[in-house]
VONU-474983 format. One record per residue: residue number from 1; residue in three letters; x, y, z of N, C-alpha, C, O in turn. Coordinates in pm, 1 decimal, padded with zeros to 6 digits, always signed. Layout:
N
n	res	n.X	n.Y	n.Z	ca.X	ca.Y	ca.Z	c.X	c.Y	c.Z	o.X	o.Y	o.Z
NUM	ALA	X	Y	Z	X	Y	Z	X	Y	Z	X	Y	Z
...
END
This chain:
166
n	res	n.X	n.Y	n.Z	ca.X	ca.Y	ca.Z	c.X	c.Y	c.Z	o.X	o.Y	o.Z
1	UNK	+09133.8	+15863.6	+15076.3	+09230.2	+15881.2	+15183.4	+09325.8	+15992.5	+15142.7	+09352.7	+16014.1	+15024.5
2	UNK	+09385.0	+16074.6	+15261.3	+09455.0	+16187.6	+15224.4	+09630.5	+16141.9	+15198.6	+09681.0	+16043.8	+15253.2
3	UNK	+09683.6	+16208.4	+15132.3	+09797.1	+16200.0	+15089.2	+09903.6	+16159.4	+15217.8	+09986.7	+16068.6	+15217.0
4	UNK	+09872.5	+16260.3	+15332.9	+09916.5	+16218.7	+15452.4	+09932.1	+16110.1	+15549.7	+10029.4	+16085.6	+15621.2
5	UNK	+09795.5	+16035.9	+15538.3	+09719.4	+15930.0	+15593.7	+09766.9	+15798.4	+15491.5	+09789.4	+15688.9	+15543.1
6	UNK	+09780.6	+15819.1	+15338.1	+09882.9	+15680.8	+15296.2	+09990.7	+15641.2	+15293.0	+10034.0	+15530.8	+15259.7
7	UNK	+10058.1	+15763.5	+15340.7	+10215.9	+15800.4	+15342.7	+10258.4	+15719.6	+15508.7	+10321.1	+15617.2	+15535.9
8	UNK	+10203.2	+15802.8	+15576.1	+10252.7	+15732.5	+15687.4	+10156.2	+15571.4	+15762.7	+10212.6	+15493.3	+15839.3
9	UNK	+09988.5	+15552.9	+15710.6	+09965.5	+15411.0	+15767.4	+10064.8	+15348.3	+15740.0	+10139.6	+15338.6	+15837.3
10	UNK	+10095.9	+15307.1	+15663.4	+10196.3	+15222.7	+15626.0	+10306.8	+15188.1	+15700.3	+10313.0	+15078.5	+15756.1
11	UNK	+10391.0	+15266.4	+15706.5	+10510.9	+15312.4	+15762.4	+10489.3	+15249.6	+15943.7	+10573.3	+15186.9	+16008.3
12	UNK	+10359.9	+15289.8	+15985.9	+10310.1	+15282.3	+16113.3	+10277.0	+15108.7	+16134.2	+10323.0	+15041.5	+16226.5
13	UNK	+10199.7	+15065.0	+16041.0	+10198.5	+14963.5	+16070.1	+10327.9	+14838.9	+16051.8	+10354.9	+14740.9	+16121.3
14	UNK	+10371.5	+14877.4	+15963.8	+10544.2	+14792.1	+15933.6	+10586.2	+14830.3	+16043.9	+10598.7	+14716.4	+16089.1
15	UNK	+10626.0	+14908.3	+16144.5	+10676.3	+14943.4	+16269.3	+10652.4	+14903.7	+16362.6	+10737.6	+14883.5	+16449.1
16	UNK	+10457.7	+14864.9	+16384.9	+10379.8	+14762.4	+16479.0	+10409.5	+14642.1	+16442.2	+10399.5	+14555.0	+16528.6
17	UNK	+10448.0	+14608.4	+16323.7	+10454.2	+14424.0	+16328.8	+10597.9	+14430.7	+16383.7	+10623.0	+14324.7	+16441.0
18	UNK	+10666.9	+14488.0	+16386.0	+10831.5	+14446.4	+16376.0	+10804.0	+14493.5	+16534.7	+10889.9	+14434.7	+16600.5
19	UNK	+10731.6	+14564.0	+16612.3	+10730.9	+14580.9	+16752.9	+10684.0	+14401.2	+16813.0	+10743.3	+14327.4	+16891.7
20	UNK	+10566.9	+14382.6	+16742.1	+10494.0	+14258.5	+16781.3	+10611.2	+14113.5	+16793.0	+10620.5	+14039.1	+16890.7
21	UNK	+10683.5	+14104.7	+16676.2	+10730.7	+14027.0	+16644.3	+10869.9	+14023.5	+16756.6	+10873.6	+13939.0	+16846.1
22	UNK	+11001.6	+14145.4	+16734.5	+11052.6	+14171.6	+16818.4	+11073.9	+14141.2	+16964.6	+11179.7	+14112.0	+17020.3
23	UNK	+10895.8	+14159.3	+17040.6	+10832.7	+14193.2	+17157.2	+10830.5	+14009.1	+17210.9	+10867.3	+13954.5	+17314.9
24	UNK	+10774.1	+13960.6	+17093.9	+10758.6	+13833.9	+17111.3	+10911.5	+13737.2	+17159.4	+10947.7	+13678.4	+17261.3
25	UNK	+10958.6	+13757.2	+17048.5	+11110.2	+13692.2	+17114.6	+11159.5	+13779.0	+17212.0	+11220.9	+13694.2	+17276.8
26	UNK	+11175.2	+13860.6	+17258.8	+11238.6	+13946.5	+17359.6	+11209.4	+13896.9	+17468.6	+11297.9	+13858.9	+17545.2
27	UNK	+11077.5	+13886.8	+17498.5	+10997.1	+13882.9	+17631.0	+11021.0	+13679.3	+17664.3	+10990.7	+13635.6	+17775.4
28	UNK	+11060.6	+13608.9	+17583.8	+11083.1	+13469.7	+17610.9	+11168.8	+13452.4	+17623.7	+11193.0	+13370.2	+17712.0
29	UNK	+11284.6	+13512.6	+17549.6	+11443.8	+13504.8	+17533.3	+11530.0	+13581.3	+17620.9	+11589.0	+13673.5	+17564.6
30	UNK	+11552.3	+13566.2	+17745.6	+11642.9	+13680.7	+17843.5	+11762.2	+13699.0	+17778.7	+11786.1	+13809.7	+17730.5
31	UNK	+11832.4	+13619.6	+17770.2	+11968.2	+13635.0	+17762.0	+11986.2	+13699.8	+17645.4	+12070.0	+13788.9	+17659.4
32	UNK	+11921.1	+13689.0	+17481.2	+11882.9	+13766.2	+17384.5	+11782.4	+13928.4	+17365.1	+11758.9	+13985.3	+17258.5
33	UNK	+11748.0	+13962.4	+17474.6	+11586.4	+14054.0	+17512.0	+11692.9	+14181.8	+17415.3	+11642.6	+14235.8	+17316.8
34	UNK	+11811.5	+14210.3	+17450.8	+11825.1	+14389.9	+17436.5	+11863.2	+14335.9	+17263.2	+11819.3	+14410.1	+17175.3
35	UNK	+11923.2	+14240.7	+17229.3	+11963.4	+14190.1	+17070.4	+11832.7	+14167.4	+17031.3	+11827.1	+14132.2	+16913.5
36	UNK	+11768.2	+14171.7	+17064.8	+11583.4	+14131.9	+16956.9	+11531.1	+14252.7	+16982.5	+11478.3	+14290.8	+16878.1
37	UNK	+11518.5	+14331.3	+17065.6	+11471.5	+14443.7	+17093.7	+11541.7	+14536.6	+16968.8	+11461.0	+14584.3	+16889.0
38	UNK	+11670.3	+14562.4	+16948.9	+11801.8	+14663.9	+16884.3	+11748.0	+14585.7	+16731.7	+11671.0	+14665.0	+16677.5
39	UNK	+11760.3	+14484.3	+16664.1	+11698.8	+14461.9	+16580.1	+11588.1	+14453.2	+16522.1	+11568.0	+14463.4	+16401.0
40	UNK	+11508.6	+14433.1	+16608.9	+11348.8	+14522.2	+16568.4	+11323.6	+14671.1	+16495.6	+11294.1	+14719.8	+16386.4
41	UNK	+11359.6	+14712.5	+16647.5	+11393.5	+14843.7	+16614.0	+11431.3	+14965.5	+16482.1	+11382.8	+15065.6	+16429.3
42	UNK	+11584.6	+14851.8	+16473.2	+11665.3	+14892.6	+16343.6	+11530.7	+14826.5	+16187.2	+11488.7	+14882.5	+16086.0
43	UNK	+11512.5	+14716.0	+16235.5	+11444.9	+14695.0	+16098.9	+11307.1	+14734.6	+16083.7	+11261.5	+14718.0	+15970.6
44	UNK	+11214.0	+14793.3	+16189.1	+11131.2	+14916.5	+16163.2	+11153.8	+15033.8	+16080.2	+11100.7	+15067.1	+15974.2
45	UNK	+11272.5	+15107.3	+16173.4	+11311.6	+15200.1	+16036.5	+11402.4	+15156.8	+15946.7	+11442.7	+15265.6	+15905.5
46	UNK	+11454.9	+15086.6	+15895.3	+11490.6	+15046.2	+15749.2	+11393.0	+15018.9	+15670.5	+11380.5	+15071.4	+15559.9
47	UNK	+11290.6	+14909.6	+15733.1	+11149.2	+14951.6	+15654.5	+11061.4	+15072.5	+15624.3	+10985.0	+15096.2	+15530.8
48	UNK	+11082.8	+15115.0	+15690.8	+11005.1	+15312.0	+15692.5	+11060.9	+15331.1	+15569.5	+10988.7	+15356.2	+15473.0
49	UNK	+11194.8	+15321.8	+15558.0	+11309.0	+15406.9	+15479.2	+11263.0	+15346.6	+15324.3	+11210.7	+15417.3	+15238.1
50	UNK	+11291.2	+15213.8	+15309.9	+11262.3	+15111.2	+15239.3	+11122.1	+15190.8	+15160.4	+11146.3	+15259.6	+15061.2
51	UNK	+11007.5	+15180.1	+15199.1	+10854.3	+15235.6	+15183.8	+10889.2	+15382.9	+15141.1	+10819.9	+15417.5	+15045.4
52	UNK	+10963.6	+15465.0	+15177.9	+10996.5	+15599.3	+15177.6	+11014.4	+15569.3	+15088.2	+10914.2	+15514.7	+15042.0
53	UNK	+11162.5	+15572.5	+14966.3	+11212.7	+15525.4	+14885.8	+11208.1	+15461.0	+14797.3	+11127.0	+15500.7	+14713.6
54	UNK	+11274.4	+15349.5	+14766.3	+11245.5	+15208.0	+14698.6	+11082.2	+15203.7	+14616.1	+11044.5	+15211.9	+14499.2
55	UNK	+11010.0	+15184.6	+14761.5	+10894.8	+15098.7	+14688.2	+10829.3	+15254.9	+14657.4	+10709.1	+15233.0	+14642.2
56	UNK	+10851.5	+15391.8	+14642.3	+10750.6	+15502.2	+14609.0	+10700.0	+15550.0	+14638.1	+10648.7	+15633.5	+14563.5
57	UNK	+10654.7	+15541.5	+14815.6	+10532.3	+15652.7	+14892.8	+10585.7	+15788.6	+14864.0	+10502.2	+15876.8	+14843.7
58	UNK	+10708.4	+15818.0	+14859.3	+10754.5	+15976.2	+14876.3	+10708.9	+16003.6	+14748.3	+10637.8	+16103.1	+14762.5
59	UNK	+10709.4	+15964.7	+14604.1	+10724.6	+16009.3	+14502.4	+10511.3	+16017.2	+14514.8	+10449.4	+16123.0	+14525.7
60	UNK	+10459.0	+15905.0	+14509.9	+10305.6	+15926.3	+14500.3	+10257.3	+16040.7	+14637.0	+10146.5	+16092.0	+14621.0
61	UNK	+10301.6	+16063.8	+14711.4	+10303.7	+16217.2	+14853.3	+10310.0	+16322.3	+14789.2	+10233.7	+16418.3	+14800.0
62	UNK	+10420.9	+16308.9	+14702.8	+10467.6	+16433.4	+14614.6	+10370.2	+16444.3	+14520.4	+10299.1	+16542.9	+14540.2
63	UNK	+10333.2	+16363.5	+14401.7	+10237.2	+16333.6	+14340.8	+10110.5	+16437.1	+14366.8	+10080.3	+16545.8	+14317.6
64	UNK	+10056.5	+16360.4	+14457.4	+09889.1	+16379.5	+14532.6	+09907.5	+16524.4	+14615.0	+09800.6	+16585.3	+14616.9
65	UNK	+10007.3	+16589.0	+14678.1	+10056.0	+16692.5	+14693.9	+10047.2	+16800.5	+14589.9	+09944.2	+16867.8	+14587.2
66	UNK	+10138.1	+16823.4	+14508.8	+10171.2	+16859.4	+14379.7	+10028.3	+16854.0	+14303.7	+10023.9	+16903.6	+14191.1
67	UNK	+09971.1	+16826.0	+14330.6	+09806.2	+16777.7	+14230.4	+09678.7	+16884.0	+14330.6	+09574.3	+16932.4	+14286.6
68	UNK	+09740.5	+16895.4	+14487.2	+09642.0	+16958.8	+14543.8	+09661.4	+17095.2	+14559.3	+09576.3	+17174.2	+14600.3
69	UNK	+09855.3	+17140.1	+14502.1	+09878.1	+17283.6	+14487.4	+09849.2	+17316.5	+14378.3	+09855.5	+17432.1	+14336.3
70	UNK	+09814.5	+17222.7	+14318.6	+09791.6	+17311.3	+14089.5	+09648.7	+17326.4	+14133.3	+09598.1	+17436.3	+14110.5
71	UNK	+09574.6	+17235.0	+14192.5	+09471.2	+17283.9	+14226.0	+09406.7	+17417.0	+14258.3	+09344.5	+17505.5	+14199.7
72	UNK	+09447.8	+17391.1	+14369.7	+09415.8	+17534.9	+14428.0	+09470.8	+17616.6	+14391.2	+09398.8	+17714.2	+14412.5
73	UNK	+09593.0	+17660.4	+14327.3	+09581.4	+17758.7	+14208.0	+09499.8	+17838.1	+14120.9	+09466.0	+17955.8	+14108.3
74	UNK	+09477.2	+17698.6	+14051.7	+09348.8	+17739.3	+13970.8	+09203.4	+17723.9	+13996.0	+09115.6	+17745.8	+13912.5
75	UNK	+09183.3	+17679.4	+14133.5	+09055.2	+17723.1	+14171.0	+09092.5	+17874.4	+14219.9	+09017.7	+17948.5	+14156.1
76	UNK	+09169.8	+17946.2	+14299.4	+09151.7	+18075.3	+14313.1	+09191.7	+18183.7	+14175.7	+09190.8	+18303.7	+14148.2
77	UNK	+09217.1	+18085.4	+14130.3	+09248.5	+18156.2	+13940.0	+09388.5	+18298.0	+13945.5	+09405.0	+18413.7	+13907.0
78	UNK	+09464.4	+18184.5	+14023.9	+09605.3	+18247.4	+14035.8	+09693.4	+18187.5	+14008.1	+09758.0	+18152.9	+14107.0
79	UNK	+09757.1	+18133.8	+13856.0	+09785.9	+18078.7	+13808.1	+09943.8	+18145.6	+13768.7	+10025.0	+18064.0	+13725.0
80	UNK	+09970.8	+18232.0	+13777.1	+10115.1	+18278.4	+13768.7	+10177.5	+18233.7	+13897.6	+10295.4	+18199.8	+13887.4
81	UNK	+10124.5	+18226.8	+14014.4	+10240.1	+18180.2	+14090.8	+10229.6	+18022.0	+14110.4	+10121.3	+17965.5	+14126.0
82	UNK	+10333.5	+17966.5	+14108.5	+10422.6	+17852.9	+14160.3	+10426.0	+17838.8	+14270.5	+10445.2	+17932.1	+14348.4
83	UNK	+10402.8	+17683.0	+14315.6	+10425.0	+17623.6	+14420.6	+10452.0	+17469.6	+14408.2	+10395.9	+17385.3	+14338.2
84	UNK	+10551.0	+17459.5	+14493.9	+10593.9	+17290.8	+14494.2	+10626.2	+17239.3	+14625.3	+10627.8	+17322.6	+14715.9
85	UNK	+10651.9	+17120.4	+14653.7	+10691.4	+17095.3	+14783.8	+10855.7	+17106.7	+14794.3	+10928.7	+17043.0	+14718.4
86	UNK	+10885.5	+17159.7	+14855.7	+11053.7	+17145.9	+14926.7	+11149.0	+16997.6	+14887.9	+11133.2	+16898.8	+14959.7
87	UNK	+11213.6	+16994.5	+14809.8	+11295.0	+16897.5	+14786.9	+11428.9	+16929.0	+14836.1	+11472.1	+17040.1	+14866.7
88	UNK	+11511.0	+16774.5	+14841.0	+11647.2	+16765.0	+14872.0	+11670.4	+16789.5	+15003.1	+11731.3	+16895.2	+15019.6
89	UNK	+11649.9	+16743.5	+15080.9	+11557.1	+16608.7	+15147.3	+11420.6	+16684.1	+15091.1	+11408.8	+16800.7	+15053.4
90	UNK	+11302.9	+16558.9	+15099.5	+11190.2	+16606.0	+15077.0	+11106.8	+16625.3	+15196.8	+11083.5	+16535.3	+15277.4
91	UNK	+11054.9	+16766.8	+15207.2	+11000.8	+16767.8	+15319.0	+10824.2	+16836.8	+15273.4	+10775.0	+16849.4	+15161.2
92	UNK	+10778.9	+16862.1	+15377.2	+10615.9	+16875.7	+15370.2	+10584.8	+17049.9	+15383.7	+10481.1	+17112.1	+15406.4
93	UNK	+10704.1	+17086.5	+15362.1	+10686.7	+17273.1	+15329.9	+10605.6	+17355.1	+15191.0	+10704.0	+17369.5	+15118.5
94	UNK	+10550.5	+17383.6	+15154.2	+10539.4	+17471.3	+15011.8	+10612.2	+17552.2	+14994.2	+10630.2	+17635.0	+15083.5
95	UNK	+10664.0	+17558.4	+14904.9	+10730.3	+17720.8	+14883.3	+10685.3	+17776.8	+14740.3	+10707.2	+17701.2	+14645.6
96	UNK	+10629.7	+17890.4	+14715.1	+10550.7	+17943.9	+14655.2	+10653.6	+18068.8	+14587.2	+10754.9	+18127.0	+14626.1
97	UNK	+10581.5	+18073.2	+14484.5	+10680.8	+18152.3	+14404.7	+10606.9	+18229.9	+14304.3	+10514.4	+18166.3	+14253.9
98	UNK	+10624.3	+18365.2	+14256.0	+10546.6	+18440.7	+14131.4	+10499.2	+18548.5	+14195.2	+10493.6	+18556.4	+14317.9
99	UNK	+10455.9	+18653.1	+14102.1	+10383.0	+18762.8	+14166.7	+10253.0	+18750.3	+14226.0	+10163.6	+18679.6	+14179.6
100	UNK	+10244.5	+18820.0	+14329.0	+10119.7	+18842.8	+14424.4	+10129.0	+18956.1	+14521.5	+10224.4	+18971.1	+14597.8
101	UNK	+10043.9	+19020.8	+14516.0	+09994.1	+19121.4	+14619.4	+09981.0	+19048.2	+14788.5	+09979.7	+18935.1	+14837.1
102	UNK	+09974.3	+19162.6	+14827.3	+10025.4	+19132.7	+14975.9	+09900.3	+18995.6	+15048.2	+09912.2	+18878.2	+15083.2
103	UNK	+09776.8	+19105.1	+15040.9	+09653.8	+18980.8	+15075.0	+09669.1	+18864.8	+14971.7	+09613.5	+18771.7	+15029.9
104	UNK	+09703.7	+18827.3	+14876.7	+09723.9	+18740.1	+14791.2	+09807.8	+18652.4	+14851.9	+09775.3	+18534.0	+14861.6
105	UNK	+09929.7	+18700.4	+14902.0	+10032.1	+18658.3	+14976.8	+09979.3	+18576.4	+15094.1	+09982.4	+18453.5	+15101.0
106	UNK	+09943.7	+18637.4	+15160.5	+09895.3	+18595.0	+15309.6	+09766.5	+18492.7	+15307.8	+09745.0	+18408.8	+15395.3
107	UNK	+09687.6	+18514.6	+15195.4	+09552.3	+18382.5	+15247.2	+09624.1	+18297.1	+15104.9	+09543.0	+18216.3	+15059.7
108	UNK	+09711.1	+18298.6	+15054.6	+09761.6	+18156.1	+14964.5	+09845.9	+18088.0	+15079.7	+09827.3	+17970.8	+15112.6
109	UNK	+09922.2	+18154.6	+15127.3	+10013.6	+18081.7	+15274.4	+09898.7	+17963.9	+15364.3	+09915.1	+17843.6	+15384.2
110	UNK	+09789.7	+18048.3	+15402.8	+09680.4	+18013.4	+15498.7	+09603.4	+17896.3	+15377.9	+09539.5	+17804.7	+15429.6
111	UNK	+09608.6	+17899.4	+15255.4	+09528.6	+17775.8	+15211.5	+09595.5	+17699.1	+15168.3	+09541.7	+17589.2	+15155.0
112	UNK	+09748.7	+17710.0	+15121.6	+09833.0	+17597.4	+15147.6	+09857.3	+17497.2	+15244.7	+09864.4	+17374.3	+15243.2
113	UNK	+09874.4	+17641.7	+15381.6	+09858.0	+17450.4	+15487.4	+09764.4	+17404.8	+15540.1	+09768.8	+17348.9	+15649.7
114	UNK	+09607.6	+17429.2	+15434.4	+09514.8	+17381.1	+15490.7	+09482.9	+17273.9	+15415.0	+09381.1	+17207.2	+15433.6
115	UNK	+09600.6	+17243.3	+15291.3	+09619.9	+17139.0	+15168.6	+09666.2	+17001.4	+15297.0	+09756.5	+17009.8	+15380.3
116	UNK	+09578.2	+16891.9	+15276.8	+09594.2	+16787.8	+15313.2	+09778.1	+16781.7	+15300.5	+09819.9	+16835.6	+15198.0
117	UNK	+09878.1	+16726.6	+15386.9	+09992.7	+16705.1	+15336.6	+10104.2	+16783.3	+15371.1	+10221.2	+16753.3	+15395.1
118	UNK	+10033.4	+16907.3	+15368.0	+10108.9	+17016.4	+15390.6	+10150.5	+16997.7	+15531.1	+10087.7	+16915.2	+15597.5
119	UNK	+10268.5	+17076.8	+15597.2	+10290.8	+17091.3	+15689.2	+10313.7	+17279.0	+15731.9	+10272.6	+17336.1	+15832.9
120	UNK	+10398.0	+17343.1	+15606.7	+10400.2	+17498.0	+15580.2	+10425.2	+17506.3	+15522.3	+10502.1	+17423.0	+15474.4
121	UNK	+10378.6	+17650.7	+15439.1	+10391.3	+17734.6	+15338.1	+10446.0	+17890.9	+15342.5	+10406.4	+17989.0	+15405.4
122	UNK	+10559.9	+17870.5	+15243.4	+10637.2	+18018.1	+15232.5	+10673.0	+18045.8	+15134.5	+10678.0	+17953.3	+15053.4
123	UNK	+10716.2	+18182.1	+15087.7	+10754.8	+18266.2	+15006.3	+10890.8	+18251.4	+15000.0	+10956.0	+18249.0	+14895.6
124	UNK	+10908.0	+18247.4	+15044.6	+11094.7	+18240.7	+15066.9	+11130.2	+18065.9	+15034.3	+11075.0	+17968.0	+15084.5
125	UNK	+11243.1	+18070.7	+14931.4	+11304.8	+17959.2	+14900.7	+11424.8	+17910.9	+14979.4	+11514.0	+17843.3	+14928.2
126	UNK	+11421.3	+17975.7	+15196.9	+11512.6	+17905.8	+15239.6	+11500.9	+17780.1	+15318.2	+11565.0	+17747.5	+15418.1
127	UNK	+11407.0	+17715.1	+15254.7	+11379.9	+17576.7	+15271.0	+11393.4	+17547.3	+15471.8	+11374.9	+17626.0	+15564.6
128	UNK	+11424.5	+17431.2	+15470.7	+11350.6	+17429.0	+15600.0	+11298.6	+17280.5	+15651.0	+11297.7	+17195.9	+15561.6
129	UNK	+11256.2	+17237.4	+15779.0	+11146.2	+17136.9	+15819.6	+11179.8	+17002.2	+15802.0	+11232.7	+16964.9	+15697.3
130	UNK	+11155.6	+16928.7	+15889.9	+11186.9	+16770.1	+15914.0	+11175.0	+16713.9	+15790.9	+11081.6	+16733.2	+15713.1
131	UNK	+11265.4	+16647.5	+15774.2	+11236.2	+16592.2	+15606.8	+11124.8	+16481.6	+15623.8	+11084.7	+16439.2	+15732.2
132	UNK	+11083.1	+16443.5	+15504.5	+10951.3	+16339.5	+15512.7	+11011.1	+16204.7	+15601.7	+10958.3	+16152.9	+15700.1
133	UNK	+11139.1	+16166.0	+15533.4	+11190.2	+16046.9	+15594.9	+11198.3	+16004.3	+15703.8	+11188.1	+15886.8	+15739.2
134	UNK	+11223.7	+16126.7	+15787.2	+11261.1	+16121.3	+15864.4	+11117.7	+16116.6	+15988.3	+11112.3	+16046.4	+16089.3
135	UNK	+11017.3	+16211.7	+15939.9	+10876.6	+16184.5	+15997.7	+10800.8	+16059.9	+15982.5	+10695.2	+16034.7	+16040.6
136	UNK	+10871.0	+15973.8	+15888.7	+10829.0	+15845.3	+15874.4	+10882.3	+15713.7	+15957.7	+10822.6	+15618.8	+16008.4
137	UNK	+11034.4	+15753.6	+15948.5	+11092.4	+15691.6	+16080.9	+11017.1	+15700.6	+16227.1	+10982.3	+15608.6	+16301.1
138	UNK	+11007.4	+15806.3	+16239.2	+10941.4	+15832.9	+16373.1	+10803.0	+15814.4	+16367.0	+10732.7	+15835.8	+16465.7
139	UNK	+10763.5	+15781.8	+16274.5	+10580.7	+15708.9	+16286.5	+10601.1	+15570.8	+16294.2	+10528.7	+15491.6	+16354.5
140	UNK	+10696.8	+15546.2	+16234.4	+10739.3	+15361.5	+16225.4	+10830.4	+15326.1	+16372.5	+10843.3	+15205.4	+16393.1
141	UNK	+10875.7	+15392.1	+16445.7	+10909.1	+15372.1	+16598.9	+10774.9	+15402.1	+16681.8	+10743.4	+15311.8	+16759.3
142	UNK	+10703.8	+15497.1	+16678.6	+10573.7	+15499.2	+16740.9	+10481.2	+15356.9	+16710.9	+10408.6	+15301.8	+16793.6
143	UNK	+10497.4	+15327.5	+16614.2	+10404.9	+15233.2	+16573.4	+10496.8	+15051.8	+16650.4	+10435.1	+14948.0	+16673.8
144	UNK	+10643.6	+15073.4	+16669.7	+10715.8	+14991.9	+16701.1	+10685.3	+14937.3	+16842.8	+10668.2	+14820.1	+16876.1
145	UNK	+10681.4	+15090.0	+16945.6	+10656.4	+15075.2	+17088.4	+10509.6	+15029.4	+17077.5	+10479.1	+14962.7	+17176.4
146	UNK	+10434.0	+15040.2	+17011.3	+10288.2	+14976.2	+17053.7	+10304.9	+14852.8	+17069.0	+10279.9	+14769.3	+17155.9
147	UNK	+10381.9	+14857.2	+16904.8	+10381.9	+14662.7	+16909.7	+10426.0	+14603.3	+16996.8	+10364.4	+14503.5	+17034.2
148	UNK	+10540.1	+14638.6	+17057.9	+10594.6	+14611.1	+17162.7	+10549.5	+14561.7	+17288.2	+10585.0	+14460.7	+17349.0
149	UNK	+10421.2	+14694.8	+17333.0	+10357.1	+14686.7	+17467.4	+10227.8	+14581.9	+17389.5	+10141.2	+14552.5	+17471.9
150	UNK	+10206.4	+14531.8	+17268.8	+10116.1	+14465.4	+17289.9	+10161.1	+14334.1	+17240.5	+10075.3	+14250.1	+17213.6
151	UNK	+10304.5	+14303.1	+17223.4	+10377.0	+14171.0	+17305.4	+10345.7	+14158.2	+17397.3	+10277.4	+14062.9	+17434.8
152	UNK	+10386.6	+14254.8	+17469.4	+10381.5	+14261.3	+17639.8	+10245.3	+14163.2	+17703.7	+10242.5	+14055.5	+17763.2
153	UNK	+10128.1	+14268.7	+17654.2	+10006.1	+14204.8	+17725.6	+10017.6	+14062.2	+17667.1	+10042.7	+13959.8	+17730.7
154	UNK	+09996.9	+14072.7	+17547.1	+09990.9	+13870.9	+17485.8	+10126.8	+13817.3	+17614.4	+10095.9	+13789.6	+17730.3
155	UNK	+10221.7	+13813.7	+17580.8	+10299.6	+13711.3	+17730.4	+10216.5	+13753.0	+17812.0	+10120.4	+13676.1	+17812.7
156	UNK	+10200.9	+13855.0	+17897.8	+10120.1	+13883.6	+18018.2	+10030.7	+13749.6	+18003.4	+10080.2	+13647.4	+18051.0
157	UNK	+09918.3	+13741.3	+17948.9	+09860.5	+13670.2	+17894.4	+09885.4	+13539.0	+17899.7	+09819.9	+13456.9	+17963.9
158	UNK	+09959.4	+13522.4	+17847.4	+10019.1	+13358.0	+17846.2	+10098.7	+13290.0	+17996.9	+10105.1	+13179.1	+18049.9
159	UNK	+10142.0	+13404.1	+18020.6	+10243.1	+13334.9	+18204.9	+10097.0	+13349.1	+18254.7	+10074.2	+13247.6	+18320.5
160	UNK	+10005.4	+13416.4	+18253.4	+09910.3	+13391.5	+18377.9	+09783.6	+13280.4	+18328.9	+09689.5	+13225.9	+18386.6
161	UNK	+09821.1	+13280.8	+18234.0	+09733.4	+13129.0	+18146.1	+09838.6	+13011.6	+18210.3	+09780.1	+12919.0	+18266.5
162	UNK	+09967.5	+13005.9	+18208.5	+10055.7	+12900.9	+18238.7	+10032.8	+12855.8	+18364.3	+10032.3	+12732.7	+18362.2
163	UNK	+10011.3	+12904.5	+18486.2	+09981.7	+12870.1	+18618.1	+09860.9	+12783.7	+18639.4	+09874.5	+12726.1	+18747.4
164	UNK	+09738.8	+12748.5	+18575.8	+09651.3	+12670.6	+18585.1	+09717.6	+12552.9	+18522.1	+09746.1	+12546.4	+18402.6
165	UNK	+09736.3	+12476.1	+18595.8	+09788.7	+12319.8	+18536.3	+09683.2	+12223.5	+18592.1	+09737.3	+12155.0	+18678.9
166	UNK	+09562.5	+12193.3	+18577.7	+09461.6	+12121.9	+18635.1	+09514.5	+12002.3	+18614.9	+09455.0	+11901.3	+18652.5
END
């Protein structure tokens, strides 16, 4: 699995249970619906954040990242220049550093963001781009509204199961 793809399942699915769960009391509870809804919500992304952080996805991203720019380095056997990912916030940029000729320049850019993970690659150290955290939040709210709408169908589900009283 790609560096990208373990970073955020995660994140996505902690966001679908807390939609599911949320969705569930909301949709039974009127007088509570927008207070179960606002706490869901909130504790989707605190969990994102939580996973970000704490428990290490950012640092193993960086990791498996960092492992696919030394790489390709030294598979094109250009080993004087430097590249790392963008820190402080951490985001999914390269920034590349050392001598290189112009075409050198231009297809290391083009095989950096073809590095699983990547999002862009530059020469210039003026940093830049949605921080990771923050793309994780927003995979863990995407993943929230599903859960949500698939509360939805389960009640759907259940009020039109409730009307047969044989």
């Amino acid at each position: 699995m790609n560096a990208l793809l373990s970073y955020f399942w995660p994140a996505f699915g902690l966001g679908l249970l807390m939609g599911v769960l949320a969705g569930l009391v909301a949709f039974r509870r009127k007088p509570k619906r927008i207070l179960a809804l606002a706490a869901g919500l909130v504790a989707s992304i605190l969990l994102a954040a939580l996973w970000h952080g704490p428990l290490g996805a950012a640092d193993r991203f960086d990791a498996r990242v960092q492992r696919g720019i030394q790489n390709t380095l030294v598979f094109y056997e250009i080993t004087q220049v430097k590249g790392h990912l963008h820190h402080d916030p951490l985001t999914r940029r390269v920034e590349l550093s050392g001598p290189a000729d112009d075409f050198q320049r231009s297809e290391l850019v083009r095989y950096m963001e073809d590095l699983h993970g990547v999002g862009s690659a530059t020469w210039s150290p003026d940093g830049g781009g949605m921080p990771l955290i923050v793309e994780g939040a927003a995979v863990s709210v995407v993943g929230f509204l599903l859960g949500l709408l698939l509360a939805y169908l389960v009640e759907l589900r259940r009020r039109y199961n409730a009307q047969w009283n044989w």
